[in-house]
VEXDREN-2710 file (C-alpha; in Angstrom, 1 decimal):
% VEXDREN-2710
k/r/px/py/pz
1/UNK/-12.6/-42.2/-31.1
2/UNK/-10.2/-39.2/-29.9
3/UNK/-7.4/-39.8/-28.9
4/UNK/-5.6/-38.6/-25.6
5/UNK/-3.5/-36.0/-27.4
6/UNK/-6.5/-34.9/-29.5
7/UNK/-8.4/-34.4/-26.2
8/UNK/-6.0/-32.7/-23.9
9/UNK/-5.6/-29.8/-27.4
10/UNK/-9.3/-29.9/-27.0
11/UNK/-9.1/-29.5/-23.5
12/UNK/-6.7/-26.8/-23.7
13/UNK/-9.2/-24.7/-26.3
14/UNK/-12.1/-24.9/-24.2
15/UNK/-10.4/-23.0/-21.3
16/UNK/-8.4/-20.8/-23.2
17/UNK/-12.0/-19.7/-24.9
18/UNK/-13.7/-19.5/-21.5
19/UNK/-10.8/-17.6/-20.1
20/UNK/-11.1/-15.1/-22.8
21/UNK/-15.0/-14.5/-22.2
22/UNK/-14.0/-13.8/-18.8
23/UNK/-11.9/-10.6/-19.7
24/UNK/-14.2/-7.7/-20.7
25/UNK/-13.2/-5.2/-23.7
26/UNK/-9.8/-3.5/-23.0
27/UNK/-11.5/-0.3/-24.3
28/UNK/-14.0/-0.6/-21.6
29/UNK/-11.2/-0.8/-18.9
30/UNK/-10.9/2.5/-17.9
31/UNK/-14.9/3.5/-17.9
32/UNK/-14.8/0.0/-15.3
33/UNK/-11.9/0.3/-13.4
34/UNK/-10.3/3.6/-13.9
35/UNK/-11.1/5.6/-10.9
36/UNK/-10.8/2.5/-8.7
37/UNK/-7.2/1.8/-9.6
38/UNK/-6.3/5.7/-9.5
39/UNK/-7.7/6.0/-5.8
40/UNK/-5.7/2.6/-5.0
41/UNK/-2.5/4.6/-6.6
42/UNK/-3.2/7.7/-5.3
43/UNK/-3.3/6.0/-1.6
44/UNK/-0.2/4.5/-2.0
45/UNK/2.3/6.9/-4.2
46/UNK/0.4/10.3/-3.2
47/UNK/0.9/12.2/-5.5
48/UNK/-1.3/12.7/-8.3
49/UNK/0.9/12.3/-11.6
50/UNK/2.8/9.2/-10.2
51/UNK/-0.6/8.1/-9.3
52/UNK/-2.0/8.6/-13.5
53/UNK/0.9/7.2/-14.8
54/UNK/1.2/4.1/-12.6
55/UNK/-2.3/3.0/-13.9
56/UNK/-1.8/3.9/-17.5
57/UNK/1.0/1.7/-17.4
58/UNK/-0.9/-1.0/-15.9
59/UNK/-3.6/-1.3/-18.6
60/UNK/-0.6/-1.0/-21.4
61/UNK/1.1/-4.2/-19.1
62/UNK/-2.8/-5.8/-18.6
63/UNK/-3.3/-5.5/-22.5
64/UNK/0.2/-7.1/-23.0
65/UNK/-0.4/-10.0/-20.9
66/UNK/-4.3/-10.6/-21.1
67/UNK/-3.6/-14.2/-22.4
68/UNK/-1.9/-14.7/-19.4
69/UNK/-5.0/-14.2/-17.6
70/UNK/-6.3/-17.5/-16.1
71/UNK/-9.6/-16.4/-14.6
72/UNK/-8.5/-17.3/-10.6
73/UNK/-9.6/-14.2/-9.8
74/UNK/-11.7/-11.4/-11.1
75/UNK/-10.8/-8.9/-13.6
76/UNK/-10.2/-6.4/-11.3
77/UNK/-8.3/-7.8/-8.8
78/UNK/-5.9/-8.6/-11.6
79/UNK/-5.7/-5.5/-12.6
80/UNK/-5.1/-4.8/-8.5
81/UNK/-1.8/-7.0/-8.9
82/UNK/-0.3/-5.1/-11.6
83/UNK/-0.6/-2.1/-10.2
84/UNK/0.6/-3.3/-6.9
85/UNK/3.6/-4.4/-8.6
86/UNK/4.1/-1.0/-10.4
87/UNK/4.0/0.6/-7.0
88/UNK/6.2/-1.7/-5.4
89/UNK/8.6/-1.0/-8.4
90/UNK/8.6/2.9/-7.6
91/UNK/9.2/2.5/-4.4
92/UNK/12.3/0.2/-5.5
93/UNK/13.6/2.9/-7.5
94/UNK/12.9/6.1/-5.5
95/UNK/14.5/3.9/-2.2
96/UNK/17.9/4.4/-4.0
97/UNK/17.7/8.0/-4.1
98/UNK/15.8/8.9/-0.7
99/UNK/18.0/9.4/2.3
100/UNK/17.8/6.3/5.0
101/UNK/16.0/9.0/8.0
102/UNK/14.8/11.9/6.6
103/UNK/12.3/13.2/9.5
104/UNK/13.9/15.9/11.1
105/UNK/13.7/13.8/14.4
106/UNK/17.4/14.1/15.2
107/UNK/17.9/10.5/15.7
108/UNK/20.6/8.7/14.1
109/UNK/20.1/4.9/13.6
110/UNK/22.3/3.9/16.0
111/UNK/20.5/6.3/18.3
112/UNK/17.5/3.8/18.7
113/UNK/17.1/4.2/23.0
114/UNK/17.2/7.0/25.5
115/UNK/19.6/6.5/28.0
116/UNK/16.7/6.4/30.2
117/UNK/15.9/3.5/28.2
118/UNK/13.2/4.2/26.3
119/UNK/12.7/4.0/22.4
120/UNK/13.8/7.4/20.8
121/UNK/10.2/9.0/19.8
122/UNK/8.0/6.9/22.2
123/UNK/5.8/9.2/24.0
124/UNK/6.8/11.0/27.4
125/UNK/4.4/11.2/30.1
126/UNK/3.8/14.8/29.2
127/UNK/3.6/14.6/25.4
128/UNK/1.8/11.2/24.9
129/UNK/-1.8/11.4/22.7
130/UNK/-4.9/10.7/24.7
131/UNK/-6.8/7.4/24.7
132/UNK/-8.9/7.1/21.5
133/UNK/-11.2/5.0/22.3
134/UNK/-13.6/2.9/20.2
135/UNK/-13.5/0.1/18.1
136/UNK/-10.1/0.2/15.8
137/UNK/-12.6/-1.9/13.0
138/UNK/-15.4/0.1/13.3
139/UNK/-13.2/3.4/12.9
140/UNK/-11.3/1.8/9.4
141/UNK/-15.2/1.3/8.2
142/UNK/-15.8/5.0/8.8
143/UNK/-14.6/7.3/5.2
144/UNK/-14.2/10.1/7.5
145/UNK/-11.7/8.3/9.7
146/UNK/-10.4/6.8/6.1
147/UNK/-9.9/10.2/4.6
148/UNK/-8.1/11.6/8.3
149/UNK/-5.9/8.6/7.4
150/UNK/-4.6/9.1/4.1
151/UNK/-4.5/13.1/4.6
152/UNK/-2.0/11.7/8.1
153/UNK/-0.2/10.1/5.5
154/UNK/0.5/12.7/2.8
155/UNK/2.3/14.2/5.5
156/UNK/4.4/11.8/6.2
157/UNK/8.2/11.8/4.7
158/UNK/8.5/9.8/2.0
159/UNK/10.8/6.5/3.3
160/UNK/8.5/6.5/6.7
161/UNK/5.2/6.7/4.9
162/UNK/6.9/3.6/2.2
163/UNK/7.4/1.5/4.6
164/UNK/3.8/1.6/6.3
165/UNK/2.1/1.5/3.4
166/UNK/3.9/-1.9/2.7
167/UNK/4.0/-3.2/6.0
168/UNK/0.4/-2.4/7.3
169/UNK/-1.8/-1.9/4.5
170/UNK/0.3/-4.4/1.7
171/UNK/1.2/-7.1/4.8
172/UNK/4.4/-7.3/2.9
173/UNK/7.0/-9.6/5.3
174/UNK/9.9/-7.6/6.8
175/UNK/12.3/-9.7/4.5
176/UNK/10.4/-8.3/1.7
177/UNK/10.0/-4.8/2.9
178/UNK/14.0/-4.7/3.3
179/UNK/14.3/-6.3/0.0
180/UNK/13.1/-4.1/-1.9
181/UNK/13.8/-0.7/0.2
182/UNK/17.5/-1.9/0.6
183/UNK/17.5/-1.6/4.4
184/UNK/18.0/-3.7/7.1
185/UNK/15.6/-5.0/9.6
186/UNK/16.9/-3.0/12.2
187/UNK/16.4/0.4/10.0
188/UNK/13.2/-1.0/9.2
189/UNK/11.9/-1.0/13.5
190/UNK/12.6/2.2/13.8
191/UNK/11.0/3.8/10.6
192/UNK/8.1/1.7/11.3
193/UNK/8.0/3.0/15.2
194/UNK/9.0/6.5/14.3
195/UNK/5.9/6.2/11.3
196/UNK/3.2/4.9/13.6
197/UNK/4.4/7.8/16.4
198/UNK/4.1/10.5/13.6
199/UNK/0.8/9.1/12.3
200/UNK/-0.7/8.5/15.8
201/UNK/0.0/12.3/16.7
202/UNK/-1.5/13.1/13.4
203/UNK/-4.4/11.3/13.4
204/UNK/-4.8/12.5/17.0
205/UNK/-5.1/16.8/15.4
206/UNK/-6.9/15.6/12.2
207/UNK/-9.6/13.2/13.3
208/UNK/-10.0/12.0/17.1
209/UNK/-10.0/15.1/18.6
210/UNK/-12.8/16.3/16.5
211/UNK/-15.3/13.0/16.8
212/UNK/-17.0/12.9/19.9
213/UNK/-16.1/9.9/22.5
214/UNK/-19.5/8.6/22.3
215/UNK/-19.8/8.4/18.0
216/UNK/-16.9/6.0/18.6
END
């Protein structure tokens, strides 16, 4: 008869075995997840050679640590994870050398309200976007209102267009978000206000007033 220690190394076989069925060939990585991971890249670091470089280092990191790999999720969303975290790195970096506000809107920090009392950048009754319309869902399912998007968002300077990417599309908490930008929360309001301003005038040139109210 086994005994318990003789079962639990057993045990412990088994799933390491299963776990590495579950990972496919390294070599086939790229062929399988390549230009997945370099449009997820791509959409967060804009700019193409950041982009090829982030994923190359996440399959040299993947192929390091592929017996960490327990099989909770698939092997792509792994791969996801790494990446995300080789993103989140560059932005770490690149936050120390980026100025604080960097978009030309004149605006100090301390210069958060109007002394009419309104949030520096909200819209004026003359300059505000029109009404989009629509479903906000339906639009994010559209690639044309997808590809408006991320074209809006190549234009954005650099520390306004980190900080939506992490707090809108990565749901990253604000604690995080200030963590590893080195900001405070306050700095954090305001880039984020000032981001969705720029974006929603963008967006407003590039994409709504070219779709007809009815497609909507």
């Amino acid at each position: 008869m086994r005994t318990a220690i003789q079962l639990a190394i057993l045990i412990v076989f088994i799933a390491a075995s299963v776990i590495k069925e579950m990972l496919s060939n390294p070599e086939n990585w790229v062929d399988q997840y390549g230009d997945y991971l370099l449009r997820y890249a791509m959409s967060r670091l804009r700019d193409r050679s950041l982009a090829e470089e982030a994923v190359q280092e996440t399959f040299l990191s993947a192929l390091k640590a592929k017996q960490s790999f327990e099989g909770q999720s698939s092997e792509r969303t792994w791969l996801v994870g790494i990446l995300k975290h080789k993103i989140i790195d560059h932005y770490r970096k690149t936050s120390r050398e980026l100025p604080l506000f960097e978009d030309q809107s004149g605006a100090e920090p301390e210069e958060t309200f109007r002394k009419s009392g309104e949030w520096v950048g909200h819209w004026t009754p003359g300059a505000a976007p029109a009404e989009w319309g629509g479903d906000p869902t339906r639009e994010l399912q559209r690639k044309e209102f997808r590809e408006a998007l991320q074209r809006c968002l190549s234009m954005l300077p650099e520390r306004l267009a980190q900080v939506f990417i992490l707090r809108e599309i990565e749901e990253m908490s604000s604690a995080e978000i200030c963590k590893t930008l080195n900001i405070t929360e306050s700095n954090l309001w305001v880039m984020l206000h000032r981001a969705r301003a720029q974006l929603r005038r963008s967006l407003e040139n590039q994409y709504f007033k070219r779709v007809p109210t009815a497609n909507l």
